[in-house]
Backbone bond lengths (Angstrom), bond angles and torsions (degrees), N, CA, C in turn:
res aa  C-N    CA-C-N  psi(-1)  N-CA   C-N-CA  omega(-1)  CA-C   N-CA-C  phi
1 X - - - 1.469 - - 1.520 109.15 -
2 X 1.148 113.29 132.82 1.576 118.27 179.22 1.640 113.87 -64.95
3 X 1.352 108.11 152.76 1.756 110.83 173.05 1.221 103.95 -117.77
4 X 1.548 77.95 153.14 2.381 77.02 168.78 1.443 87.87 -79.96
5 X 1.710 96.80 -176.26 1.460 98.54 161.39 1.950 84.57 -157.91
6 X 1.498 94.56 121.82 1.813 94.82 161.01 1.607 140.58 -31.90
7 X 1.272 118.46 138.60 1.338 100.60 -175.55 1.655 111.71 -68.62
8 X 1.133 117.84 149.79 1.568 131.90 -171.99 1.510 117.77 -103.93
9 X 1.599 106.85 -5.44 1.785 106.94 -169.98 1.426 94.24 -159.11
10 X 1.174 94.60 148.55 1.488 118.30 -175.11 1.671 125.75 -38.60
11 X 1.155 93.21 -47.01 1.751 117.01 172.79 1.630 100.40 -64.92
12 X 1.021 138.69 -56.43 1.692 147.67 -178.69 2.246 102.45 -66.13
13 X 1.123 91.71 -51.27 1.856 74.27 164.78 1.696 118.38 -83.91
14 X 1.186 121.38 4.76 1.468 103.02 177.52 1.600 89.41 -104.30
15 X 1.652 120.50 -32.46 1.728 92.34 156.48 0.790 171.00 -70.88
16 X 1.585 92.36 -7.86 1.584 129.42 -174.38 1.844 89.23 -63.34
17 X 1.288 110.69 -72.37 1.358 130.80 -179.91 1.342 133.62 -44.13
18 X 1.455 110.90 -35.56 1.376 128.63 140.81 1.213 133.51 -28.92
19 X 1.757 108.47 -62.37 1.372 144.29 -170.71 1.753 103.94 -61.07
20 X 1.581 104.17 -42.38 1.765 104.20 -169.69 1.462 85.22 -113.14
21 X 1.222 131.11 18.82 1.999 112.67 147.92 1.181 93.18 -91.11
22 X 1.413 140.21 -68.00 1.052 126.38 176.45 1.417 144.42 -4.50
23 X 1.605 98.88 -62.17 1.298 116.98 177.30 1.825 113.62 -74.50
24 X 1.129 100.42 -15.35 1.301 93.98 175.14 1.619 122.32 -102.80
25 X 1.518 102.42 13.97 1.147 106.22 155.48 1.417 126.54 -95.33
26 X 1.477 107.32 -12.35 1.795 105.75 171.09 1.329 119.41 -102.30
27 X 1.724 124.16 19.38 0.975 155.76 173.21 1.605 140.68 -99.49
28 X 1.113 121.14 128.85 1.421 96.03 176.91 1.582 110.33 -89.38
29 X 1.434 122.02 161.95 1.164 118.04 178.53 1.620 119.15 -50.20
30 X 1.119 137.95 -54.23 1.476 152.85 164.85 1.490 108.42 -22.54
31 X 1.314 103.55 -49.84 1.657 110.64 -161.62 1.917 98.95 -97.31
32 X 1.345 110.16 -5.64 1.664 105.80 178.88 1.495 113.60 -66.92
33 X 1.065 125.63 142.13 1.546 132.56 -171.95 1.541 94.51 -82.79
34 X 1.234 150.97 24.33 1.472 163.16 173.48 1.177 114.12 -157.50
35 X 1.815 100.49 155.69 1.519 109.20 -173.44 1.643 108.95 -68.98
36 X 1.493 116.95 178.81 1.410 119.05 162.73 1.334 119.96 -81.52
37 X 1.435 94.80 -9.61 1.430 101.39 168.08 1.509 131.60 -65.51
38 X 1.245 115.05 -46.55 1.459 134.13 156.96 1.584 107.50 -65.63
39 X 1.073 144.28 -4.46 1.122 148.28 179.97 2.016 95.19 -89.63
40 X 1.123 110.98 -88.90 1.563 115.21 165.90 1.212 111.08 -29.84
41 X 1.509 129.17 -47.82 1.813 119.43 -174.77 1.437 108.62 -65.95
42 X 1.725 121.00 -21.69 1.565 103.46 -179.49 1.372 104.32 -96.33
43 X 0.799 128.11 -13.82 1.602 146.69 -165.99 1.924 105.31 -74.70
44 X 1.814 94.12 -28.47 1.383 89.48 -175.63 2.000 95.40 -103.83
45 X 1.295 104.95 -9.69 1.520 96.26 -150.75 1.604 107.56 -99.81
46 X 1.543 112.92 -32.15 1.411 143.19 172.13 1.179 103.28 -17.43
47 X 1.604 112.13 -89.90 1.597 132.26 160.33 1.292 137.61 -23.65
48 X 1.572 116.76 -52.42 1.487 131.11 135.30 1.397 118.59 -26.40
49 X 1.144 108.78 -65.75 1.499 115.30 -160.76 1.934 108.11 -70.34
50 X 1.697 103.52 -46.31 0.943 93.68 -171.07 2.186 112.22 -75.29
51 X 1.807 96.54 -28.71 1.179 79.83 163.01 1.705 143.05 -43.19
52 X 1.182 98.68 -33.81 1.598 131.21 176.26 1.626 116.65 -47.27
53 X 1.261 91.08 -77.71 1.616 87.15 139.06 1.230 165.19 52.81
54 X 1.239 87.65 -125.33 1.552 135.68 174.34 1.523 110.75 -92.20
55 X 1.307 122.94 -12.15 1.284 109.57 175.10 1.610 85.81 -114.67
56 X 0.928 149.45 -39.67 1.490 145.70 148.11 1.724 117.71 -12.44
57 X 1.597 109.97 -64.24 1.304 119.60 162.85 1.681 114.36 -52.96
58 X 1.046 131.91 -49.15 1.494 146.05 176.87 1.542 119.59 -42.04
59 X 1.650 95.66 -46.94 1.481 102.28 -162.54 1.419 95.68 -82.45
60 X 1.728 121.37 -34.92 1.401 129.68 170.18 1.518 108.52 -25.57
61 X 1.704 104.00 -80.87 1.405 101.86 -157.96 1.792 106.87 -74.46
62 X 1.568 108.38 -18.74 1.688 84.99 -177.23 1.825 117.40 -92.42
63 X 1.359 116.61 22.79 1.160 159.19 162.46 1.767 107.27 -72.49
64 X 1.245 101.27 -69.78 1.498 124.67 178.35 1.593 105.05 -56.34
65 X 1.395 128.43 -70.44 1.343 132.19 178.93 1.568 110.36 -44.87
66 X 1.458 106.65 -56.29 1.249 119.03 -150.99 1.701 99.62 -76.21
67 X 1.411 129.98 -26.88 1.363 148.37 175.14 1.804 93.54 -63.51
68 X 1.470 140.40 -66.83 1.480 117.77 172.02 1.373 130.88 -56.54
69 X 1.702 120.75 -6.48 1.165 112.42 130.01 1.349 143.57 -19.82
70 X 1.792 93.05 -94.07 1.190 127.60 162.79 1.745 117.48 -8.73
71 X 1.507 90.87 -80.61 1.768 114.39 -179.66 1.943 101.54 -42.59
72 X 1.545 112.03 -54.72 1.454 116.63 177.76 1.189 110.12 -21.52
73 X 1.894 93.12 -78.55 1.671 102.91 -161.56 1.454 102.21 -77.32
74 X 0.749 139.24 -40.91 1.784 116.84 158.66 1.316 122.37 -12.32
75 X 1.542 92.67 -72.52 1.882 99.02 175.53 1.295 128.46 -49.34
76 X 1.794 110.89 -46.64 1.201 114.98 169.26 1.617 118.96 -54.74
77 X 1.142 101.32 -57.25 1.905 103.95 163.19 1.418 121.67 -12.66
78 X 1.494 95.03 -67.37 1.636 108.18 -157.64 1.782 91.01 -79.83
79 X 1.373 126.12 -36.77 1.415 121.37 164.95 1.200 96.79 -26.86
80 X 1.615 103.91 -92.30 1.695 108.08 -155.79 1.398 124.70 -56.54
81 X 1.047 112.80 -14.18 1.583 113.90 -171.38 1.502 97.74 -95.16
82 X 1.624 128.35 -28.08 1.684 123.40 173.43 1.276 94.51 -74.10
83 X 1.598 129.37 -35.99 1.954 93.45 -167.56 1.187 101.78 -104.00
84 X 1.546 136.46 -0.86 1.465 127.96 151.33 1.898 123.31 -45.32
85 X 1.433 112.94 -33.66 1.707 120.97 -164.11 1.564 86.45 -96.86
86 X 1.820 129.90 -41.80 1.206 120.46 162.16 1.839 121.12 -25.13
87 X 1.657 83.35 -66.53 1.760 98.76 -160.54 1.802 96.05 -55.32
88 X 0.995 120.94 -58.02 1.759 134.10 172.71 1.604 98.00 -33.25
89 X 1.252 132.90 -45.91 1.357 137.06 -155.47 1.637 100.42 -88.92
90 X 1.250 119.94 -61.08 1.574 118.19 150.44 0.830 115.36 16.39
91 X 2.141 97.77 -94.98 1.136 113.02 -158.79 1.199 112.60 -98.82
92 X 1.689 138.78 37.93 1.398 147.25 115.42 1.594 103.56 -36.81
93 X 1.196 92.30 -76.81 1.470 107.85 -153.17 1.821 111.68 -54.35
94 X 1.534 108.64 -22.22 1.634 106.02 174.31 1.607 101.43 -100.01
95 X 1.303 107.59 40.99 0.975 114.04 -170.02 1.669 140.87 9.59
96 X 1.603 114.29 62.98 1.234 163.89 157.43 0.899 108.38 -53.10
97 X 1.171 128.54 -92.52 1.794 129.86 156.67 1.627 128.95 -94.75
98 X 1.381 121.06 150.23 1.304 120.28 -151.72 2.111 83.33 -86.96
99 X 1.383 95.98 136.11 1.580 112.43 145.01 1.878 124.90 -2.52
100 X 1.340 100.47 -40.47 1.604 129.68 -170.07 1.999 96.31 -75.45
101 X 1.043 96.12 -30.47 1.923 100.74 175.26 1.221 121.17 -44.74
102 X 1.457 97.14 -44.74 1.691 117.85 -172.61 1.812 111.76 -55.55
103 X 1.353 114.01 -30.63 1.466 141.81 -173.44 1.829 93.21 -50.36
104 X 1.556 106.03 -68.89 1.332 106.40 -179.89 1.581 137.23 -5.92
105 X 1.938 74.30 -69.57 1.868 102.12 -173.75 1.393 117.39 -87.02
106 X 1.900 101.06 11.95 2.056 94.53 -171.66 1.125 142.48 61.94
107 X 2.201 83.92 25.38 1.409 99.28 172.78 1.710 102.28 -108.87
108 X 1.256 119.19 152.72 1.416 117.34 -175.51 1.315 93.23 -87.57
109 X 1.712 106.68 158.27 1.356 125.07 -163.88 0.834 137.88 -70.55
110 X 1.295 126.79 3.30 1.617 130.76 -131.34 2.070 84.49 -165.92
111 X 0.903 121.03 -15.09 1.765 132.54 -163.66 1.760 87.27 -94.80
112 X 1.167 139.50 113.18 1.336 141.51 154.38 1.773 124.66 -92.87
113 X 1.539 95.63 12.70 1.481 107.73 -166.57 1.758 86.82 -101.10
114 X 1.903 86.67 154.82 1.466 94.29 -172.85 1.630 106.36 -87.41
115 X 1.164 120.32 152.35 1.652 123.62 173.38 1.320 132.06 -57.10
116 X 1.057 102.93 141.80 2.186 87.74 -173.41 1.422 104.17 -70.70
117 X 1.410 92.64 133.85 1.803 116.62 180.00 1.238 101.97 -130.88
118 X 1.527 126.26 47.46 1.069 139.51 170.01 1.367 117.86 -79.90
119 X 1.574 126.45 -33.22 1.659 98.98 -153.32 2.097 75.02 -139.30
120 X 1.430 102.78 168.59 1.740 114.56 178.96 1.326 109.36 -24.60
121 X 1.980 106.12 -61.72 1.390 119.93 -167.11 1.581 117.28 -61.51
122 X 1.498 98.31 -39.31 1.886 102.30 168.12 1.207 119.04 -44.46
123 X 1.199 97.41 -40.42 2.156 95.60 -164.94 1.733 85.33 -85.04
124 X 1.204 125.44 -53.02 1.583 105.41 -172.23 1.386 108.05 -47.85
125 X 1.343 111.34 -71.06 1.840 126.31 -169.10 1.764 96.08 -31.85
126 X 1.200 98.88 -69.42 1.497 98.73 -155.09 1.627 110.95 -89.43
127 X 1.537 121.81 15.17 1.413 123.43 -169.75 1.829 79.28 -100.24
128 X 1.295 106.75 -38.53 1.393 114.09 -177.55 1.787 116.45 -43.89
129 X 1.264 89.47 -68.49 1.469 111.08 173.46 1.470 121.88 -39.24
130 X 1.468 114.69 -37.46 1.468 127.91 -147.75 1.513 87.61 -92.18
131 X 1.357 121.44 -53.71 1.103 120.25 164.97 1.728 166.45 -24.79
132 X 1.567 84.71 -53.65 1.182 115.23 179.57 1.633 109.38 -85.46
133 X 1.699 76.89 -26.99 2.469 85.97 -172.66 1.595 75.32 -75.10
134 X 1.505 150.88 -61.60 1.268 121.72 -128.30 1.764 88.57 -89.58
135 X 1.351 135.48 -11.32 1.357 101.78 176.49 1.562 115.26 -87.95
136 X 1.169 92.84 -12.31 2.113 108.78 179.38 1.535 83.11 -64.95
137 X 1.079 141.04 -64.13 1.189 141.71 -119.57 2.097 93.26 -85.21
138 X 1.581 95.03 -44.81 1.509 111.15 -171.15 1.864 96.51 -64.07
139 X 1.347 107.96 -55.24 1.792 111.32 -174.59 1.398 101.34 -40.62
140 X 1.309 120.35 -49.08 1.467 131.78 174.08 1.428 118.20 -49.78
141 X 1.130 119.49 -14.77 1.190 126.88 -177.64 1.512 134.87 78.37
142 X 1.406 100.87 23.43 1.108 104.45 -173.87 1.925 109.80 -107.96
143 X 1.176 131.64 153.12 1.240 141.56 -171.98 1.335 119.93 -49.20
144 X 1.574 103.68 132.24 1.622 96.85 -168.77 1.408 105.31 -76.49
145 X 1.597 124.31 146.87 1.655 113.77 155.76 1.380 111.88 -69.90
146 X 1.456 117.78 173.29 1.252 124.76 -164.07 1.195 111.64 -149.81
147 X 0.940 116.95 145.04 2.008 116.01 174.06 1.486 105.95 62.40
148 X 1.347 104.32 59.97 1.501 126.13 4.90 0.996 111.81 -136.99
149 X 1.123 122.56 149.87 2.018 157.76 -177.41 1.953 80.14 -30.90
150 X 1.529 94.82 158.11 0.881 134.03 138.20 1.586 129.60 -32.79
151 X 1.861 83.46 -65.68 1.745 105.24 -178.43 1.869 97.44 -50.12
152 X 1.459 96.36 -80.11 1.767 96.15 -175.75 0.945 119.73 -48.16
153 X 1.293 135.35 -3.71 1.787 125.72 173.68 1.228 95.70 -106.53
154 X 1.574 140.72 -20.18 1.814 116.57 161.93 1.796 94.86 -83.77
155 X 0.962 121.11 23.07 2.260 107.64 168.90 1.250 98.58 -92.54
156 X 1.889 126.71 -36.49 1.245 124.24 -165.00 1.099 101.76 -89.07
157 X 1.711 130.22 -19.62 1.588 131.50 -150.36 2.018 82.21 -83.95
158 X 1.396 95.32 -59.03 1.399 89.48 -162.02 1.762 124.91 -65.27
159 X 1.527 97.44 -24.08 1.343 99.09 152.24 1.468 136.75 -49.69
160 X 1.209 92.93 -45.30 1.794 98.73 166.16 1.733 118.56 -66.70
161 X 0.774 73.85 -43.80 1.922 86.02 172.54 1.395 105.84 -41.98
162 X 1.314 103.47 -66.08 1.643 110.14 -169.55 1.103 117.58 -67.24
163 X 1.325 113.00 -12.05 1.792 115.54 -163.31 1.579 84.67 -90.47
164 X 1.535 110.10 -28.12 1.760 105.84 -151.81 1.640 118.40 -76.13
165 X 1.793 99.77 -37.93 1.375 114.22 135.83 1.338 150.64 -38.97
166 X 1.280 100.74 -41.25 1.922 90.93 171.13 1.695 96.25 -103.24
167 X 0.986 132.80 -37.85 1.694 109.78 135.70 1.586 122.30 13.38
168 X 1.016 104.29 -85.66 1.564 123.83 -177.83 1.261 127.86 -71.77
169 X 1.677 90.70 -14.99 2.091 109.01 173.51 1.359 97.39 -63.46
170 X 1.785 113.45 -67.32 1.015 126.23 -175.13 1.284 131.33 -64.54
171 X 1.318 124.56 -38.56 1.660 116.72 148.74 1.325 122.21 -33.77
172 X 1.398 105.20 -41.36 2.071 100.49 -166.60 1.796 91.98 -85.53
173 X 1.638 109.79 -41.49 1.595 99.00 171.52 1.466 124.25 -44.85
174 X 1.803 127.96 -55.51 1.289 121.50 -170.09 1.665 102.20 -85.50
175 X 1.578 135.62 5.06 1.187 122.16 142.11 1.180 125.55 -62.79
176 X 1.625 118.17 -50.32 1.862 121.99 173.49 1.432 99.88 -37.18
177 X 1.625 116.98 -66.41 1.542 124.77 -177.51 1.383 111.97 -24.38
178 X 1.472 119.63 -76.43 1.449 146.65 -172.58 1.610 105.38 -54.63
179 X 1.474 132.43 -44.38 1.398 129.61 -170.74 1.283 91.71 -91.78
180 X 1.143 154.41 -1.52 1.533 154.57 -133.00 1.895 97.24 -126.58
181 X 1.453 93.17 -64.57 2.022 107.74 172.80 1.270 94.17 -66.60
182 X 1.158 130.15 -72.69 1.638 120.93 -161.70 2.104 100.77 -40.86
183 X 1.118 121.92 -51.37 1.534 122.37 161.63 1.666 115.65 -17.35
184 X 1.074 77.34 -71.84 1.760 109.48 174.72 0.790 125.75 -54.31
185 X 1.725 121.93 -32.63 1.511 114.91 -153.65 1.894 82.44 -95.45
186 X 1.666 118.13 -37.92 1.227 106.14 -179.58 1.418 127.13 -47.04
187 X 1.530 116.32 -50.97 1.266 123.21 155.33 1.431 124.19 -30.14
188 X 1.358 114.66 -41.12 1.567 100.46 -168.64 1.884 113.12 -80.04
189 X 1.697 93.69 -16.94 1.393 108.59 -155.23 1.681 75.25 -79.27
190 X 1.467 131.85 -76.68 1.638 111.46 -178.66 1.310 123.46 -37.95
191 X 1.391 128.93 -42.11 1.361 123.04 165.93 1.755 116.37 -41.27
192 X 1.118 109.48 -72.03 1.717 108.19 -177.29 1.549 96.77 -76.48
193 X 1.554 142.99 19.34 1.253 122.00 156.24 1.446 100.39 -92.83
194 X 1.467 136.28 -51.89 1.127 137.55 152.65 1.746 139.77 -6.91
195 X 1.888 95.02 -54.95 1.441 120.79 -179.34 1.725 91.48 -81.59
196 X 0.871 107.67 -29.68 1.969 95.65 -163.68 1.614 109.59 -95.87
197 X 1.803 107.52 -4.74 1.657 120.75 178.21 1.739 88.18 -73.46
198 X 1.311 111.18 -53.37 1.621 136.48 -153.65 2.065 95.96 -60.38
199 X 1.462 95.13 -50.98 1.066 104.31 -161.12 2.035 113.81 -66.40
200 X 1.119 100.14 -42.47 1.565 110.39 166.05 1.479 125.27 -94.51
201 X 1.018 119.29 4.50 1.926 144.33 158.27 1.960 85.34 -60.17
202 X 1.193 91.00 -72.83 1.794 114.41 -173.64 1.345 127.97 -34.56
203 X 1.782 112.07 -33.55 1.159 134.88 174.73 1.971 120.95 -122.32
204 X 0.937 89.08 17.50 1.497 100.67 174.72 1.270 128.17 -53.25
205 X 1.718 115.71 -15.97 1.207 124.07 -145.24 1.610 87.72 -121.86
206 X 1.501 129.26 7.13 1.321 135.05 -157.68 1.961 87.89 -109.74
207 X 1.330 111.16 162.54 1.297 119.22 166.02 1.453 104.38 -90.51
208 X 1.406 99.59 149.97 1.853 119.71 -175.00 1.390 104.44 -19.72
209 X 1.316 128.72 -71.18 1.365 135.61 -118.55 1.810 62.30 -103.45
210 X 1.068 124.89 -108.23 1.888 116.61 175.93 1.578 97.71 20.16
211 X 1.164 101.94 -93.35 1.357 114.62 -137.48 1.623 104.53 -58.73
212 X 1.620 116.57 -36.86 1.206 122.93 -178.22 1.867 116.14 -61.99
213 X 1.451 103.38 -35.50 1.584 114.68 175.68 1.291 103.98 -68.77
214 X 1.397 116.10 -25.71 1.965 106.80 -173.86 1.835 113.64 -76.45
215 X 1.600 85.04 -35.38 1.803 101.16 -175.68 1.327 88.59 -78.33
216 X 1.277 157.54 -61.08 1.358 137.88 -170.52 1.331 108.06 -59.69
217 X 1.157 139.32 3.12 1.397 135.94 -170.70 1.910 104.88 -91.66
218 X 1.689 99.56 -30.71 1.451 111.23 169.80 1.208 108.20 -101.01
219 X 1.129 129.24 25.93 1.734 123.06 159.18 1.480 104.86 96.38
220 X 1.382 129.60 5.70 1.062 125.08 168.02 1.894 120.98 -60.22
221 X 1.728 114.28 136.15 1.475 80.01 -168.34 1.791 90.34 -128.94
222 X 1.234 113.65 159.54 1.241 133.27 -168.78 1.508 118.37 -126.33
223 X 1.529 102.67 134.15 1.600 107.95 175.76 1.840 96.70 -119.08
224 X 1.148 85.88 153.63 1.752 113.54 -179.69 1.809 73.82 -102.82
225 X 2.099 94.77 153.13 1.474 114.74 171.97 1.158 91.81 -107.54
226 X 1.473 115.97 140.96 2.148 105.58 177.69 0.946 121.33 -66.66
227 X 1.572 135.42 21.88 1.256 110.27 171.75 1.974 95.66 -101.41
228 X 1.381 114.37 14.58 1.555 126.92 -179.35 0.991 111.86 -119.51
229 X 1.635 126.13 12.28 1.293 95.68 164.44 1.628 109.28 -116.19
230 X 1.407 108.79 172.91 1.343 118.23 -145.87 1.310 105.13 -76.37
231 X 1.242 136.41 153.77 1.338 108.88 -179.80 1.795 92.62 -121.07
């Protein structure tokens, strides 16, 4: 004997649902194998759901685009800010500026190694740091490094910044999306478990092969087990 089996993906419950609005438009209410009640619940939920969605799908790909951004100015970041503490290290070492420089940026004095600019917070924490020591350092009166400036390594710092922020808009946005449908998607799955109880309640009184052609007529869908199907 054949089984139904529920739809499993998104595309298969908005047809399921489709399939018995449909039918109840070439129908009169009386003669529908479901209440009007279930008629009004997809009628309100359809639209919802598929809006859902669709703004779900949306946030995906402009998530996706907007993320090789992201990764860019990151990179560029950690560029400028590794050969900025380089160029500083240089001109320690040809002794240009004394050892004591390093103090500025919250690097210890005697450490000529560059800072980890490994993870988001690195490049903030320490893009921060690098910064603020080289304009403390300039108010002080002491010589700007160059190649590159200061200036151009806060254009990339703050670029990253901004990217890193709406970054994080959109992460928490295509989560709302994602926890929002999954809501939804449960709902729809009781809805068409409901409509498809209603729908073969309705035809019960039909023989197999009957009754199974009437329920597929409302979107009900059916698998044969192989040892049933015909050969």
């Amino acid at each position: 004997m054949p089984y139904r089996r529920l739809p499993n993906t998104d595309t298969a419950r908005i047809r399921a649902m489709k399939t018995a609005l449909e039918k109840s438009k070439d129908l009169p209410p009386q003669k529908l194998a479901y209440s009007a009640r279930n008629i009004v619940r997809i009628q309100r939920f359809l639209p919802l759901f598929e809006n859902s969605i669709q703004l779900q799908r949306q946030s995906v790909n402009t998530r996706s685009t907007r993320g090789r951004e992201y990764n860019e100015s990151l990179r560029k970041a950690r560029i400028y800010l590794t050969h900025f503490v380089r160029v500083m290290n240089m001109a320690i070492f040809r002794g240009e500026l004394p050892p004591e420089t390093r103090a500025f940026y919250g690097l210890a004095t005697n450490d000529p190694s560059v800072p980890p600019l490994v993870t988001e917070n690195d490049i903030i924490t320490w893009g921060k740091r690098i910064i603020d020591g080289e304009e403390q350092r300039i108010r002080r009166g002491g010589s700007p490094i160059t190649n590159p400036t200061i200036a151009v390594v806060k254009v990339r710092y703050q670029s990253f910044v901004e990217q890193c922020n709406y970054h994080k808009v959109l992460v928490k946005k295509t989560l709302d999306y994602v926890e929002r449908t999954a809501d939804m998607r449960k709902e729809a799955d009781e809805i068409i478990l409901e409509l498809w109880n209603e729908i073969e309640e309705a035809h019960k009184h039909l023989e197999e092969d009957a009754r199974r052609h009437e329920c597929e007529g409302y979107g009900i869908v059916y698998f044969f087990r192989k040892n049933e199907l015909k050969k």
